[in-house]
C-alpha positions in Angstrom: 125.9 76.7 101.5 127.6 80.0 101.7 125.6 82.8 100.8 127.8 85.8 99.3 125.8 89.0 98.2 129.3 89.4 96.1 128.4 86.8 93.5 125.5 86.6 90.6 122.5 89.0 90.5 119.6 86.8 91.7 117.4 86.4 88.7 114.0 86.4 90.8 115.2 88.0 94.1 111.9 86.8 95.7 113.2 82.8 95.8 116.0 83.8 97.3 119.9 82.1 96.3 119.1 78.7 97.1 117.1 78.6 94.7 118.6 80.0 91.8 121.6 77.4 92.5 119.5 74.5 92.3 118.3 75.9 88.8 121.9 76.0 88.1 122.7 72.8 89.3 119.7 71.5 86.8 122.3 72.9 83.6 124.7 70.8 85.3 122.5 67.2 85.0 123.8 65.3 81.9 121.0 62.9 81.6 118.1 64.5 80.3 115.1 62.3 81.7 117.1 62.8 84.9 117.1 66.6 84.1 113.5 66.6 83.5 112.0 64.6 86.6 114.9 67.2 88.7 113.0 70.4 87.2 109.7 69.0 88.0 110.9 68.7 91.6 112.0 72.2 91.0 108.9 74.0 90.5 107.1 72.0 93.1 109.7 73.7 95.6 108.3 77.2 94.0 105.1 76.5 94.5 105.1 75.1 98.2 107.4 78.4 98.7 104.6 80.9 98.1 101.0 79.0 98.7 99.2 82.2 97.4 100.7 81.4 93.9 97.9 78.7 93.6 95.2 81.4 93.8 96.1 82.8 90.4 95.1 81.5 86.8 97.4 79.2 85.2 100.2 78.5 88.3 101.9 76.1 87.1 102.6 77.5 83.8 103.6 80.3 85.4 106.0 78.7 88.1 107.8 76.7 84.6 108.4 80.5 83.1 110.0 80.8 86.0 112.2 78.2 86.0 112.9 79.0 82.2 113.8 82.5 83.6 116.5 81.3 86.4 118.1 78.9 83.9 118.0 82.3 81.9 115.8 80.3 79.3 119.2 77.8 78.7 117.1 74.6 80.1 116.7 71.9 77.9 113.9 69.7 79.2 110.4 68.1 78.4 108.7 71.6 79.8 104.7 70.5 79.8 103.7 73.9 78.7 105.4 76.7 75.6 107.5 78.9 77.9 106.8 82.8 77.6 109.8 84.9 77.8 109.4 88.1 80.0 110.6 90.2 76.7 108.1 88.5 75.2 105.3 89.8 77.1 103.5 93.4 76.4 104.5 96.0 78.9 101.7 96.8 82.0 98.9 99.1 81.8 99.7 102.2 83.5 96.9 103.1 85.8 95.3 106.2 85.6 95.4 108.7 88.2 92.2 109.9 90.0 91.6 113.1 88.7 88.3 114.1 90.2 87.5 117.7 91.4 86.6 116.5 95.0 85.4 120.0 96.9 86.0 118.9 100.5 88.5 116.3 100.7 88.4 115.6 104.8 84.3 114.7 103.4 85.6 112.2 100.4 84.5 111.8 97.2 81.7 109.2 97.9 79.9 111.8 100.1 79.8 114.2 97.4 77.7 111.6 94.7 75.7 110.5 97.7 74.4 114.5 98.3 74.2 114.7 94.2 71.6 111.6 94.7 70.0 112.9 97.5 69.0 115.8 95.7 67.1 113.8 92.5 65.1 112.1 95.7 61.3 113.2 95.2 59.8 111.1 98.2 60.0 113.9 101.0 60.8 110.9 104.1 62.8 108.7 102.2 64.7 112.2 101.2 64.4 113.1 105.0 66.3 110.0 105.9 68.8 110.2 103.6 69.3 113.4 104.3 70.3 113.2 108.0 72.0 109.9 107.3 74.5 111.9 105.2 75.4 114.7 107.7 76.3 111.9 110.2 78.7 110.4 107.3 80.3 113.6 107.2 80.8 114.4 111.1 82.3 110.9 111.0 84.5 111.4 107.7 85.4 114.9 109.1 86.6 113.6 112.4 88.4 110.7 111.5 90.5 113.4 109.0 91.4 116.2 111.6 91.2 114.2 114.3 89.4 116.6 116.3 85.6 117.0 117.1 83.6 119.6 115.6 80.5 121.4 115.9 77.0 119.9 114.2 75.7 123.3 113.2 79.2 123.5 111.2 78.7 119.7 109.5 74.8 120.8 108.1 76.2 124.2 106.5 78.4 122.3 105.1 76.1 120.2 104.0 73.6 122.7 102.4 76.8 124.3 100.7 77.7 120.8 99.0 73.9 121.0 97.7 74.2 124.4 96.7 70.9 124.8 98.8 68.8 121.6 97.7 69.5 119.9 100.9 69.1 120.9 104.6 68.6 120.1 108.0 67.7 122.3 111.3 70.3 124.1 113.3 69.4 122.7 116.4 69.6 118.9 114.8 71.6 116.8 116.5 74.1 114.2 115.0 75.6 111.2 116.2 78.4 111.4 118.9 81.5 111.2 117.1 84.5 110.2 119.7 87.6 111.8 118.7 89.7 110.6 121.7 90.9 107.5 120.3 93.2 107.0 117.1 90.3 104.3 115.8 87.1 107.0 114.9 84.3 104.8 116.2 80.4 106.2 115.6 79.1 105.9 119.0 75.6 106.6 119.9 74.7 107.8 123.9 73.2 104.0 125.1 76.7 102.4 123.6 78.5 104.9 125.4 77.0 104.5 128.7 77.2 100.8 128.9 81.0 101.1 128.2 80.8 103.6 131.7 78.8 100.9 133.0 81.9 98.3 132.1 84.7 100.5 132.9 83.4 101.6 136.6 82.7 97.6 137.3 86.1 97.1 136.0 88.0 99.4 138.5 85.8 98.0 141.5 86.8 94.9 140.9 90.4 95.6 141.3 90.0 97.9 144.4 88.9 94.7 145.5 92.0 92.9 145.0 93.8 95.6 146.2 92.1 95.6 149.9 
């Protein structure tokens, strides 16, 4: 078959031209029963073409509307369910935009509701918890945006500025080590960092060893 991007628009560019001609050719069968059992051939060819389809609710009524639409809804066969016509169907929701206020954006908008729950907290070591839990969120959030590391003392001013004041932590508390080397922002905590030392020193003796 020669394909020639000169010729017909292709109906449902995602099936490709091959496709669309053999829903052509189907206008082309004179015997109807002959016509039918090629169509149902047809849409098995559009469904073995894209697997995923058979995920979705109602496939095969869907892969038939399809059909109908190639044969630009000229197809006169036993279809075994009523075709919908794409003008037929109501236009798509438009999603609506995020419009929250977010105060620190390299921090997220999760990290804000999280300190806003954090503050209704009454029990003093489950608040205590939560507390430093957060600040570590937000080193890891903070890194991971500028790609660079920053200090902790910065993270828990930050932190009791996001509270307005309801929540803080020492100045000489330490959070987790945040490596901001590597493109991937991993948490890392010290004993994870030394056995990957560990792993990289055994790694180069082994081939010095080669080597000699």
């Amino acid at each position: 078959m020669q394909y020639n991007t000169t010729t017909k628009k292709l109906i449902l560019p995602e099936y490709g031209r091959n496709v669309q001609m053999m829903a052509e050719h189907l206008l082309a069968i004179e015997d109807r029963e002959k016509r039918t059992e090629a169509a149902y051939e047809l849409v098995s060819i559009l469904i073995n073409m894209n697997q995923t389809v058979r995920e979705t609710k109602d496939y095969k009524q869907k892969m038939w509307d399809f059909l109908a639409e190639l044969c630009e809804y000229k197809l006169d066969v036993d279809f075994p369910y009523p075709i919908t016509k794409t003008s037929e169907l109501p236009p798509p929701q438009k999603l609506a935009y995020n419009t929250n206020n977010i105060k620190c954006r390299h921090y997220g908008l999760l990290t804000e509701r999280m300190i806003e729950q954090a503050c209704t907290i009454e029990d003093e070591q489950e608040r205590a918890v939560l507390i430093k839990m957060i600040a570590n969120h937000m080193k890891k959030n903070y890194v991971a945006w500028n790609q660079k590391s920053i200090n902790d003392a910065i993270i828990i001013a930050d932190l009791q500025k996001l509270s307005h004041g309801k929540l803080s932590l020492a100045e000489d508390t330490k959070l987790v080590y945040v490596n901001a080397s590597t493109k991937n922002q991993v948490l890392q905590n010290p004993s994870l960092q030394k056995k990957n030392n560990n792993k990289n020193r055994n790694r180069n003796r082994n081939k010095n060893k080669q080597r000699k």
